[in-house]
Structure formats: structure tokens, C-alpha cells
Phi, psi and omega in degrees: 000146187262143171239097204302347219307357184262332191245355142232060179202137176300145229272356164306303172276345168333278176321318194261003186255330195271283189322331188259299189295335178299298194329282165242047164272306183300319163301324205253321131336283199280352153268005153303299174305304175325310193251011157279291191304324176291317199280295191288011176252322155358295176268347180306134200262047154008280172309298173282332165292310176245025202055208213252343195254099185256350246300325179320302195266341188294319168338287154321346192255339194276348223245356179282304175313320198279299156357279182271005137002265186311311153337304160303292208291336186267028182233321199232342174260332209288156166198024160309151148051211194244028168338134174256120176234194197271311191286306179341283194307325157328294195292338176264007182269312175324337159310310222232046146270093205329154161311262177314026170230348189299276188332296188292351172276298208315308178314317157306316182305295172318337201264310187258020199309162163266124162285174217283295192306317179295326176282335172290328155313294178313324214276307163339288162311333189254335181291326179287285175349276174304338198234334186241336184271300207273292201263179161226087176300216168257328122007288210279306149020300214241345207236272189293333188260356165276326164298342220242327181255303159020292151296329162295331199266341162333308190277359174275153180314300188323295187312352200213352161327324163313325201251325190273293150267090226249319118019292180283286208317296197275326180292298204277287174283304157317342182271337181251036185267170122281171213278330169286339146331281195265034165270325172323301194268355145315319177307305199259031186257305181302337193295310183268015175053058143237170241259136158318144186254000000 
């Protein structure tokens, strides 16, 4: 890769410009990988291959997700205070661009601008951020963390034992619930339209 920086940036400035693009190429790496490793467990066929109890990769797919959230928002959305994101360090390498290079950056700059969809992503992105990562709204609260335990108990063995190992059920597993056990597992059994045990 060539490295114009000397030769369109004022010679001052050279250093702190090299020192910014490491800062986010090393972040922008790593959200690359974060969300190569998301995409392949994503599709990785889980349920058949290994049954229904993942709790290990669901973790992974949250804490993948959540990460580069955060990753996004702090490189390229956050404009609190004196934050360094990407559009800053933009505005401060235009600074500090030779005169006879100015015109021909700015246009470049115009050609690849963050579009109306990219600003739309972002804002997106900060709203996931704020509401589901950083704060817990009453929303996120009462909506996302119920779809969350929801999905756990749908995907457990127990819930559905009855019927799937009915055999095991009655010798074995029913004889050892307790009676707020087996209201526990009634709840979401009547939740998934099956018959109360």
C-alpha cells in the first residue's frame, strides 16, 4: 500500500494522521472478525446437529452482536463531547491538507460521503445501542428479555418431554419436580399451546 501521507498533508501533521488510521484500522479489523465469526455460527445448523440446548453459542451470537454494536457506534456514530470517531478524524485530516491537494480530496470526500442509508444505519445502530446495550429501557425490559427467556424455555428438553419421551417422563422425571416446578413448567407449556402436565 503507498503511503501518500507526506506528501499531501502538512508535515506536522504526518504523525497524528498515521497514529489515526492504526487506531481505525485496528477497530474496523476487529469488526470485521466479530461479525465473520456471527455470520458462521449464525448459519451453523445448531439444532440438528447438536440439539436444542446451545446456551454456550447463544451467548456468543449476543455478546458477538453486542460488541460490534458498540464497535459501530464508537467509531463511526457516537458525536457526544470530544470523542474520536471517523467523521471527526475526517474533518481533522481536511485541515491539515497542503493547499494543492485540498480540491481534489474534497471531491473525493463527496464521491464516497456517508449516504442518507448509511446515516440511516447508524442512527439505527445507536438506537440498538442506547436502548438495548448501554441503558435497559422499560421497552427493551418487558419486549427483548422475554423473547429471550421465551426462547430458552421453548428450546428446553423439559418442556416438551412429555411428549417427545413420555416413558422417561413419567418413570423418572415427573416424580422428581416439585408442585411450583410443575406450575413453573405449565406456564410456558399453556405459553406454547401445550396441554399442562
Amino acid at each position: 500500500m503507498v503511503d501518500w501521507s507526506e506528501d499531501v498533508l502538512e508535515a506536522g501533521f504526518v504523525d497524528e494522521y498515521k497514529r489515526g488510521i492504526q487506531f481505525f484500522h485496528s477497530h474496523l479489523v476487529e469488526l470485521h472478525t466479530n461479525i465473520f465469526i456471527l455470520e458462521k455460527v449464525l448459519v451453523f445448523p445448531f439444532r440438528l446437529l447438536a440439539g436444542p440446548d446451545q446456551i454456550f453459542f447463544r451467548q456468543v451470537i449476543i455478546n458477538f452482536y453486542d460488541v460490534s454494536i458498540l464497535t459501530i457506534t464508537r467509531v463511526a456514530a457516537d458525536q457526544a463531547g470530544d470523542l474520536f470517531t471517523l467523521p471527526r478524524f475526517k474533518n481533522t485530516v481536511v485541515q491539515h491538507i497542503k493547499d494543492a491537494h485540498q480540491e481534489p480530496f474534497r471531491k473525493q470526500l463527496r464521491e464516497v460521503r456517508f449516504d442518507e442509508e448509511t446515516e440511516e444505519l447508524l442512527a439505527r445502530a445507536r438506537a440498538i445501542r442506547n436502548h438495548r446495550i448501554a441503558h435497559i429501557t422499560q421497552q427493551f425490559a418487558s419486549t427483548d428479555i422475554e423473547q429471550l427467556l421465551d426462547g430458552i424455555a421453548d428450546k428446553s428438553r423439559i418442556l416438551r418431554m412429555p411428549e417427545q419421551q413420555p416413558e422417561w417422563w413419567q418413570t423418572y422425571r415427573l416424580p422428581s419436580l416439585t408442585d411450583a416446578e410443575k406450575e413453573q413448567i405449565n406456564i410456558y407449556r399453556r405459553k406454547f399451546g401445550l396441554t399442562p402436565i
